[in-house]
C-alpha positions as CSV (number, residue, x, y, z in Angstrom):
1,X,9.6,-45.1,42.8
2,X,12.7,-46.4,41.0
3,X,14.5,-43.6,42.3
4,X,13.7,-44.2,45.9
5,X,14.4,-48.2,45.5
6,X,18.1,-47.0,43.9
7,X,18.9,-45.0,47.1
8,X,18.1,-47.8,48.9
9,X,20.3,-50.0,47.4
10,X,23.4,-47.4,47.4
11,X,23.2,-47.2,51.3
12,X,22.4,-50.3,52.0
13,X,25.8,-50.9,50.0
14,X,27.7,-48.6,51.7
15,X,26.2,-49.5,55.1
16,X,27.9,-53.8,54.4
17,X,31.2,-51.9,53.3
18,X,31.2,-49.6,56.4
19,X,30.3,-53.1,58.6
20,X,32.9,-54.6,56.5
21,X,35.7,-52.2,57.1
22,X,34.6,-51.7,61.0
23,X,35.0,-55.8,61.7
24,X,38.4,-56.1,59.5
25,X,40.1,-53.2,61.7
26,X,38.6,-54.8,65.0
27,X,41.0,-58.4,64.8
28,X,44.5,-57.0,64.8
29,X,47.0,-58.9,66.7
30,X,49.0,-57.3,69.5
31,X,52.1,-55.8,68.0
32,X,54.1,-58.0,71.1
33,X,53.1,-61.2,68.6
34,X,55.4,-62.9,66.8
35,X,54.9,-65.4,63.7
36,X,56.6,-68.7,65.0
37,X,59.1,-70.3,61.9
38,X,57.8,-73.9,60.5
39,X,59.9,-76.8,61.5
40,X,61.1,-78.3,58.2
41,X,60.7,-82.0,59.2
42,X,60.2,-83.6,55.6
């Protein structure tokens, strides 16, 4: 029983991480985009 509730717990790790990693890769910005410099107005 504690066996089965360990495995359990390692994929349902590893499934968040995979989730994780899937919705960081998916927001990249266009490579055309440019940062825009700060107006020093101070």
């Amino acid at each position: 029983m504690g066996m089965l509730v360990f495995i359990l717990i390692i994929l349902f790790v590893i499934g968040g991480l995979l989730i994780l990693l899937r919705s960081a890769n998916s927001h990249k910005l266009p490579s055309n985009v440019k940062a825009q410099p700060y107006d020093d107005e101070d």
